[in-house]
GUVEX-381239 format. One line per field, with one value per residue (C-alpha): x, y, z; residue in three letters. Coordinates in nm, 3 decimals. Example, Ala and Ser with C-alpha at 12.3 -4.5 7.8 and 13.67 -1.06 7.14 Angstrom:
px [1.230 1.367]
py [-0.450 -0.106]
pz [0.780 0.714]
residuo [ALA SER]
END
This chain:
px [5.015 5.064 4.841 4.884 4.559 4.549 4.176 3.989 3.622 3.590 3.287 3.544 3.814 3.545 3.441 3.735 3.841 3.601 3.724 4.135 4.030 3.874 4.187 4.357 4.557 4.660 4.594 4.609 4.432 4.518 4.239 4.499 4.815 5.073 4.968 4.951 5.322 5.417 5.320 5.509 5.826 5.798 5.899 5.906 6.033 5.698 5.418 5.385 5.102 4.946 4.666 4.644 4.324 4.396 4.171 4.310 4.351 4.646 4.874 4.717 4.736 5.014 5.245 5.238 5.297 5.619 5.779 5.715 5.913 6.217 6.213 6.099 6.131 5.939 5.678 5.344 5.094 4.731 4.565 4.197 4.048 3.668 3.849 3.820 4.008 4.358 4.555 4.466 4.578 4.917 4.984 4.946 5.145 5.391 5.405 5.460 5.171 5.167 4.784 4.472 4.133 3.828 3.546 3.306 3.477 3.399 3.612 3.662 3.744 4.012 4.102 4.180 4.400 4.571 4.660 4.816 5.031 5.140 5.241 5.406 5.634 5.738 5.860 6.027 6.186 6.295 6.488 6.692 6.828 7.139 7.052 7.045 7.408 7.560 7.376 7.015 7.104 7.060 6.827 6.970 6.820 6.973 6.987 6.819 7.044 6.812 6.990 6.745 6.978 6.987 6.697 6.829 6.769 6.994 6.896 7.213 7.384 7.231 6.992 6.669 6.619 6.379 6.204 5.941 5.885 5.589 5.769 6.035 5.823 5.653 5.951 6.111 5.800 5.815 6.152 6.226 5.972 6.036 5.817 5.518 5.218 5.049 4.711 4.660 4.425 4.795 4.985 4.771 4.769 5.191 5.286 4.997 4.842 4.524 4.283 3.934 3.956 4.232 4.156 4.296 4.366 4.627 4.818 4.763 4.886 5.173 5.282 5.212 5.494 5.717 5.742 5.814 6.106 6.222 6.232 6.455 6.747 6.670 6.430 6.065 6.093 5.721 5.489 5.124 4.914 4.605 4.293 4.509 4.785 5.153 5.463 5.839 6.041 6.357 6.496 6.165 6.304 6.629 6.591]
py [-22.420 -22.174 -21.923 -21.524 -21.382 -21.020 -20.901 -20.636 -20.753 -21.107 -21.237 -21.258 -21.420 -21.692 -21.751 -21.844 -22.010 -22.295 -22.301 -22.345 -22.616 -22.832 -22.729 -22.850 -22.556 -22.422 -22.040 -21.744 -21.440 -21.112 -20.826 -20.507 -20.420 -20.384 -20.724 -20.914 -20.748 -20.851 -21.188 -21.249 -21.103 -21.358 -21.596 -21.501 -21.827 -21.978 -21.858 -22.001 -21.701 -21.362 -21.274 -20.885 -20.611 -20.308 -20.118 -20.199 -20.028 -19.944 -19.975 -20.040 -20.310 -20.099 -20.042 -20.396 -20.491 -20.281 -20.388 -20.705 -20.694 -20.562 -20.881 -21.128 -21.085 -21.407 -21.482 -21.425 -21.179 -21.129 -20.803 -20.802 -20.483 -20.316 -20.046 -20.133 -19.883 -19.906 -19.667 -19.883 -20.191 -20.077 -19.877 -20.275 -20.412 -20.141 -20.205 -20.587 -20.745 -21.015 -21.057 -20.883 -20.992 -20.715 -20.754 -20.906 -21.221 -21.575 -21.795 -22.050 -21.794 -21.675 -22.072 -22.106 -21.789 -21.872 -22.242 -22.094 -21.801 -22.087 -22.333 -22.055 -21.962 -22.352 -22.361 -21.978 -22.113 -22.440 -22.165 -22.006 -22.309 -22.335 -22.623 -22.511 -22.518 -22.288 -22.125 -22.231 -22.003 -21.687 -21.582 -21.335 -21.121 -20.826 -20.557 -20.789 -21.032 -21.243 -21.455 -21.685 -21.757 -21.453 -21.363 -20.985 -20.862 -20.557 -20.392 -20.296 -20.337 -20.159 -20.325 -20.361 -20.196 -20.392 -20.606 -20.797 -21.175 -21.123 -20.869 -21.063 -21.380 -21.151 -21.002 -21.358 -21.559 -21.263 -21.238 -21.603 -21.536 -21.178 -21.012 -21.330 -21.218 -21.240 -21.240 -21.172 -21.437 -21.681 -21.431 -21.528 -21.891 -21.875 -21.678 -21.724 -22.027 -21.848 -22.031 -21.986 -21.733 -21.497 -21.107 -20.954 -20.605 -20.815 -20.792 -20.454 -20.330 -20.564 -20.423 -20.093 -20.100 -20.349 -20.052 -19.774 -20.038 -20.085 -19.719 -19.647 -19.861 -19.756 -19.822 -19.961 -20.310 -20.426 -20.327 -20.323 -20.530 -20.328 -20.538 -20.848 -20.852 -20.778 -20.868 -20.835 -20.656 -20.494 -20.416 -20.204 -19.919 -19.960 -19.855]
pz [-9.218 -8.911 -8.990 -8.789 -8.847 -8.764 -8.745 -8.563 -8.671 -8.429 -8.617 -8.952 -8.723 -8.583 -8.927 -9.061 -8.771 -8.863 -9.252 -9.106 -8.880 -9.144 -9.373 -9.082 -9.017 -8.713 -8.692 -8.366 -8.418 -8.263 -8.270 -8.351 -8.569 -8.229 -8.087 -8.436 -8.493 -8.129 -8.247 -8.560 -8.356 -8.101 -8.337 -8.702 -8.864 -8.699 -8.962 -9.320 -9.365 -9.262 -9.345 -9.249 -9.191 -9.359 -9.108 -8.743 -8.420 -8.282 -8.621 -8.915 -9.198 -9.369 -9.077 -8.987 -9.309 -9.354 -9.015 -9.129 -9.400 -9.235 -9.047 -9.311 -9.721 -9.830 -9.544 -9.749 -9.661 -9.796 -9.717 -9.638 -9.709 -9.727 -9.990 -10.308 -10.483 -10.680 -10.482 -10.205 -10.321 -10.463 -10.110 -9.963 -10.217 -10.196 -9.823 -9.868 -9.899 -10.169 -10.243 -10.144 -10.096 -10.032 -9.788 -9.823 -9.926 -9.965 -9.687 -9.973 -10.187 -9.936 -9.834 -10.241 -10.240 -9.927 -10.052 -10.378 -10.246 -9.974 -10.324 -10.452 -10.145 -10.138 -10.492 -10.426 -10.105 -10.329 -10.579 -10.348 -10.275 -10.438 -10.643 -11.001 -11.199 -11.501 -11.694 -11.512 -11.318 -11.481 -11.800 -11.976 -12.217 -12.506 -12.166 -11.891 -11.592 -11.352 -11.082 -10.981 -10.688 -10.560 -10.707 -10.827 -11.168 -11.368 -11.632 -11.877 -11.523 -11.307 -11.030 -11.040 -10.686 -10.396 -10.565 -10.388 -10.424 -10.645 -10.835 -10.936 -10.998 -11.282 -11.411 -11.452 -11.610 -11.893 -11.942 -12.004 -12.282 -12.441 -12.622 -12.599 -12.487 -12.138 -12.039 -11.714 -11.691 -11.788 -11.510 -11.247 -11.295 -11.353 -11.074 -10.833 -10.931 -10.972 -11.202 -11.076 -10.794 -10.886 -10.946 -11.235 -11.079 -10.858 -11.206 -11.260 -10.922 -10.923 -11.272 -11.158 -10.898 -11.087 -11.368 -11.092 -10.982 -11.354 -11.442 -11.170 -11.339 -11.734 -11.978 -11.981 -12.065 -11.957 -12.250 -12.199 -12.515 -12.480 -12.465 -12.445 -12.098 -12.099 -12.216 -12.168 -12.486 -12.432 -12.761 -12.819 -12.587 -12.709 -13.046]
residuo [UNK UNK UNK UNK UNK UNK UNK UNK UNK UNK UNK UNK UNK UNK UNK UNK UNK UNK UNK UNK UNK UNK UNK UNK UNK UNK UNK UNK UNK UNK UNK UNK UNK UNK UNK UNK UNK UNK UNK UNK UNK UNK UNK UNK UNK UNK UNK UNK UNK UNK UNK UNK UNK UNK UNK UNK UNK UNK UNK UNK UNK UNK UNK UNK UNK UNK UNK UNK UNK UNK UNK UNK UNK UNK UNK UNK UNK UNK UNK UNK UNK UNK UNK UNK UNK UNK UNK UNK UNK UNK UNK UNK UNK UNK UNK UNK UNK UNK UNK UNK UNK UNK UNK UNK UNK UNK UNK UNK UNK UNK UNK UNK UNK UNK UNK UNK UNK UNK UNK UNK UNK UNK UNK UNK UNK UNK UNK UNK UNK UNK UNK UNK UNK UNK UNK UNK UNK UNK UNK UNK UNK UNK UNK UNK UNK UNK UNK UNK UNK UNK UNK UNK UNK UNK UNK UNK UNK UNK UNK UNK UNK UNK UNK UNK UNK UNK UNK UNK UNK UNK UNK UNK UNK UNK UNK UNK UNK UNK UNK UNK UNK UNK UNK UNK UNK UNK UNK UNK UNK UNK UNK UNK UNK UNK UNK UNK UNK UNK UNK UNK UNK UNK UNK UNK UNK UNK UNK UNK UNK UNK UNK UNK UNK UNK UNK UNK UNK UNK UNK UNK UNK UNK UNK UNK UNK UNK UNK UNK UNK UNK UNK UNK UNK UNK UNK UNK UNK UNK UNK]
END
């Protein structure tokens, strides 16, 4: 992988310097939020990953993340951060960010979350392709559409509005089974590939702004199982 580090603290940069390397990947840091952006616009298509400060001089983590995104829908981005509160991580998410991972963290834990956001991308990148036929193409539910080609969603026919890569990831590994049970533990390791190092408020914030997204076309079709995950029922809110 090409990896765009964006760092401000050089002792975290040389760290993981060492752990890419032996991964074999090739990485460039930049120390602030204008030059890592300056970066990635140089040549966008270049980077398989970011990996993105939260805290940076000049523009921070967010800023960067939502210019980003003007430019590129799909290229991931994991948020480092020394917050550890859920506002914080739903602003990143909200911003673009796919993952987050809080300071202090453990390189191999970061290494592991890298490599599975980077599996993910590949098999996303292999759905837009259009090499599905009929009826593979869509999943259709009693008041839900998903286009896996074009990767929209509508909701008694009305778009889901902006939804992130993530976003839709969840909303399609539910829907194709409506109203079975999630854990978020099972989340993590369908959408992510999370099995051993995966964080379980990733789920939560993701949810979080998947619902906003929903509400703004109908119905809540994303019910919470307390004690147990989530699931996908929309003939519940119908009724």
């Amino acid at each position: 992988m090409n990896i765009l580090m964006i760092e401000d603290n050089e002792s975290v940069s040389e760290m993981m310097q060492m752990f890419f390397l032996n991964e074999g990947w090739e990485a460039t840091f930049k120390y602030d939020g204008k030059a890592g952006l300056e970066a990635f616009l140089e040549d966008p298509g270049h980077w398989d990953m970011i990996t993105l400060d939260l805290n940076l001089p000049e523009m921070d983590g967010m800023a960067v993340a939502r210019e980003v995104r003007k430019v590129s829908k799909t290229v991931p981005i994991i948020m480092l951060t020394a917050r550890d509160s859920e506002s914080d991580q739903v602003i990143g998410l909200e911003m673009g960010a796919d993952d987050y991972v809080t300071k202090p963290f453990s390189p191999l834990t970061l290494i592991a979350r890298m490599k599975a956001l980077h599996r993910r991308s590949e098999l996303t990148e292999k759905e837009i392709q259009p090499q599905s036929h009929g009826e593979n193409d869509e999943v259709k539910t009693e008041h839900l559409r998903i286009n896996t080609k074009t990767r929209e969603a509508y909701l008694d026919g009305a778009q889901i509005p902006d939804l992130t890569p993530k976003e839709f990831d969840l909303l399609y590994t539910m829907a194709k089974k409506p109203r079975q049970v999630f854990t978020r533990e099972q989340l993590l390791e369908l959408v992510w590939d999370y099995q051993y190092f995966g964080d379980e408020r990733t789920i939560d914030a993701h949810i979080k702004k998947l619902r906003q997204k929903i509400e703004k076309a109908g119905p809540q079709v994303i019910q919470t199982v307390w004690g147990v995950g989530y699931k996908f029922d929309d003939a519940a809110d119908k009724k």
